[in-house]
C-alpha positions as CSV (number, residue, x, y, z in Angstrom):
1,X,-3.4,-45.4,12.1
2,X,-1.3,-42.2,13.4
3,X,1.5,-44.0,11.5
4,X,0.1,-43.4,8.6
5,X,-1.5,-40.4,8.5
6,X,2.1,-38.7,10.2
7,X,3.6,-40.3,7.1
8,X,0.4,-38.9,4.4
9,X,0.6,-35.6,5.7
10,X,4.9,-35.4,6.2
11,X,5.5,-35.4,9.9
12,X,9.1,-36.4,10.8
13,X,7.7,-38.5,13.3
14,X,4.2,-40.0,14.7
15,X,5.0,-38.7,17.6
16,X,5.3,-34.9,16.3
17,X,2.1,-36.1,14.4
18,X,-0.1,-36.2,17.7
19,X,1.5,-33.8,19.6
20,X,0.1,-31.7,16.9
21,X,-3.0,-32.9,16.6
22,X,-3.3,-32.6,20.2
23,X,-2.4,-29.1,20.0
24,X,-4.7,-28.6,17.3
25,X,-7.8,-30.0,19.4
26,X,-7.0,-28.3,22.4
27,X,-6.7,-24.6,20.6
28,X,-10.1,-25.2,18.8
29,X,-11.8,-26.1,22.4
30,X,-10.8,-23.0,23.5
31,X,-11.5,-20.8,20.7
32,X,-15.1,-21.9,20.8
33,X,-15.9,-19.7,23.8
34,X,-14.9,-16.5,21.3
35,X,-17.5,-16.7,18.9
36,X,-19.3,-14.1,18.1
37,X,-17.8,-12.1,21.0
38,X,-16.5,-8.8,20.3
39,X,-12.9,-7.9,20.7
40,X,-13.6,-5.5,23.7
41,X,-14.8,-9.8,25.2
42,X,-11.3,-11.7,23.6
43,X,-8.1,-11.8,25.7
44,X,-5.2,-9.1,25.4
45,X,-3.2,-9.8,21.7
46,X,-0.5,-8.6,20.4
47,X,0.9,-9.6,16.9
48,X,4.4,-11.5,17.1
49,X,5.4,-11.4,13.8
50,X,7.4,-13.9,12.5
51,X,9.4,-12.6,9.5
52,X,12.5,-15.5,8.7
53,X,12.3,-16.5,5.5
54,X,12.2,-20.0,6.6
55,X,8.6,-19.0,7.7
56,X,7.4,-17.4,4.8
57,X,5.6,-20.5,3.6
58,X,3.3,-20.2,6.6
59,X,1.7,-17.8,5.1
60,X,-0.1,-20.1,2.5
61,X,-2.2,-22.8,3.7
62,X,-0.8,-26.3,3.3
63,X,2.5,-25.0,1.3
64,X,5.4,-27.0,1.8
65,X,8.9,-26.0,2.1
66,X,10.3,-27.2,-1.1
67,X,7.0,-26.0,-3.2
68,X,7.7,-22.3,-1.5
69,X,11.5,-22.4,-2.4
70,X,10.7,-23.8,-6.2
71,X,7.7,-21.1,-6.7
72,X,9.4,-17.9,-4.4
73,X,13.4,-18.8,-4.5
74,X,13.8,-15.0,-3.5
75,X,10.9,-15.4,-0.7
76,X,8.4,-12.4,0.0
77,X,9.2,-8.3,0.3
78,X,8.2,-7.1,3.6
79,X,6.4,-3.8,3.8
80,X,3.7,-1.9,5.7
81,X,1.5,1.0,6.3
82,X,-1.1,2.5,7.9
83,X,-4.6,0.3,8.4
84,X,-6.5,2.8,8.1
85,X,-4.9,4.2,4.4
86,X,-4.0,0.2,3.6
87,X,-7.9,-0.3,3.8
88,X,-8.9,2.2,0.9
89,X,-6.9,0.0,-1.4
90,X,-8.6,-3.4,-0.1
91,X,-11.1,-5.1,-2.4
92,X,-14.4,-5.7,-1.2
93,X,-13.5,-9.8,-1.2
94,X,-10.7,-9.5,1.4
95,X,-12.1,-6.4,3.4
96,X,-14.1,-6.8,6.7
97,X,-16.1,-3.3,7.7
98,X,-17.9,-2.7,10.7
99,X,-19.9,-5.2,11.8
100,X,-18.8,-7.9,9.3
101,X,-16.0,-9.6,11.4
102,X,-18.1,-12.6,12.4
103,X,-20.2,-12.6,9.0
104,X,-17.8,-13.2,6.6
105,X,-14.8,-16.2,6.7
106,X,-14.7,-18.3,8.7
107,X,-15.8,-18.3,12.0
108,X,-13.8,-21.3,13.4
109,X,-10.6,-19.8,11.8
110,X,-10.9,-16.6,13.2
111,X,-12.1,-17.8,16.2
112,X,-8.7,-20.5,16.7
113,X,-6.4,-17.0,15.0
114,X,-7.8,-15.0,18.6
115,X,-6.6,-17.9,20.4
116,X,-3.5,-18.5,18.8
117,X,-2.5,-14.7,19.0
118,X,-4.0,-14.3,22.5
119,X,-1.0,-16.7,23.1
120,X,1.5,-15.0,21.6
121,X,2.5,-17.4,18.9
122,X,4.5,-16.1,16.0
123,X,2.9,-15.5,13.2
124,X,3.8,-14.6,9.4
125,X,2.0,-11.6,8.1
126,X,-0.8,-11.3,5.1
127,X,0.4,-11.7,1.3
128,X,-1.3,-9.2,-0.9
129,X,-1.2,-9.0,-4.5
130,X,-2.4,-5.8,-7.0
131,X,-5.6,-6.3,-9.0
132,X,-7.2,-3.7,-11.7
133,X,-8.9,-0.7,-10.1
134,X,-5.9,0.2,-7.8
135,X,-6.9,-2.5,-5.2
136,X,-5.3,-5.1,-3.6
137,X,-6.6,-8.6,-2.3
138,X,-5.1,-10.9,0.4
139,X,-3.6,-14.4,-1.2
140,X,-3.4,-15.4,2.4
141,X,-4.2,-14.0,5.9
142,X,-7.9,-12.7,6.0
143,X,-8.4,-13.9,9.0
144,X,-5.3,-12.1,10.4
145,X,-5.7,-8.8,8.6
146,X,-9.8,-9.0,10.4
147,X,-7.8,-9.5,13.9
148,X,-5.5,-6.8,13.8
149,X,-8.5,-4.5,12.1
150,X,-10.6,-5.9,14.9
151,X,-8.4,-4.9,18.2
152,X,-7.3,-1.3,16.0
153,X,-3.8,-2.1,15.3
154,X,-2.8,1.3,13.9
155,X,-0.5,-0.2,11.3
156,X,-0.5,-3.2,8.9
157,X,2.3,-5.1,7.9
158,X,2.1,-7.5,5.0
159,X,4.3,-9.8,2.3
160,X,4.2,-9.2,-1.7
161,X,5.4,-10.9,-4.8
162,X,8.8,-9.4,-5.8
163,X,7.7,-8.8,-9.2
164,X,4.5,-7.2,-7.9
165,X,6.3,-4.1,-6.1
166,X,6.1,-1.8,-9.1
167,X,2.9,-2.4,-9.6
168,X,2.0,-2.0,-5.9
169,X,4.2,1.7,-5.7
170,X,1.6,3.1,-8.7
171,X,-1.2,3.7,-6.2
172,X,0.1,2.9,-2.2
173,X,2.5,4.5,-0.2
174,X,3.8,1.7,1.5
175,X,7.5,1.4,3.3
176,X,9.1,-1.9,2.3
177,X,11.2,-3.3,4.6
């Protein structure tokens, strides 16, 4: 059966299929003892961003390699600013305030995201993308954006569509990398 679901869901080998899995199962064990906790109860984290292009697709769920090079052949622009002024431009959808962090998402992904970082995995930041009103929403990484808004990182770092940029420079004052 591992076989064929390594070969269903692309593993090189059925071997790298369970040693995923495995890690899977083992990081949502352990995230189950962070639920509903607040971040003063998770362990220590500190983002290790992972910006090689090679990783960009990470920041879509279930986005292969080729689909990412066909649809971004340029990948993502980098850029950041501060949380604090990022969050005025976030749309109600993709913004956690105040007590919200465990009431909206979901709870076993954010919960697995404190364990993951709490290990200091790499990760690839948020994508955003420009909507009307001079807001922004996440195409990917709410539960990362809620983590880092969670343990007061000061500044945010995301990825954006090239052809989005102007767009984006209207109404934020963000540093692109």
């Amino acid at each position: 059966m591992d076989d064929e679901l390594a070969q269903v869901f692309g593993y090189e080998s059925t071997e790298h299929y369970r040693r995923e899995t495995e890690e899977r199962e083992r990081v949502f064990n352990k995230s189950r003892d962070f639920y509903n906790k607040p971040p003063e109860e998770w362990p220590a984290i500190k983002f290790n961003w992972d910006y090689r292009l090679e990783s960009q697709r990470f920041c879509f769920d279930g986005l292969t390699q080729s689909d990412f090079e066909k649809m971004y052949p340029d990948g993502l622009v980098l850029g950041h600013m501060p949380l604090k002024e990022f969050d005025k431009y976030l749309c109600h959808y993709s913004r956690r305030d105040g007590d919200e962090l465990w009431e909206l998402g979901c709870q076993s992904k954010l919960a697995k995201m404190i364990v993951y970082l709490s290990e200091g995995n790499p990760i690839t930041p948020p994508v955003i993308k420009p909507i009307e009103n001079n807001e922004v929403i996440f195409q990917g990484g709410h539960h990362r954006y809620a983590v880092a808004k969670a343990i007061e990182n000061e500044e945010v770092l995301f990825y954006a569509y090239r052809e989005h940029i102007p767009k984006l420079n209207q109404f934020m004052n963000i540093l692109w990398a």
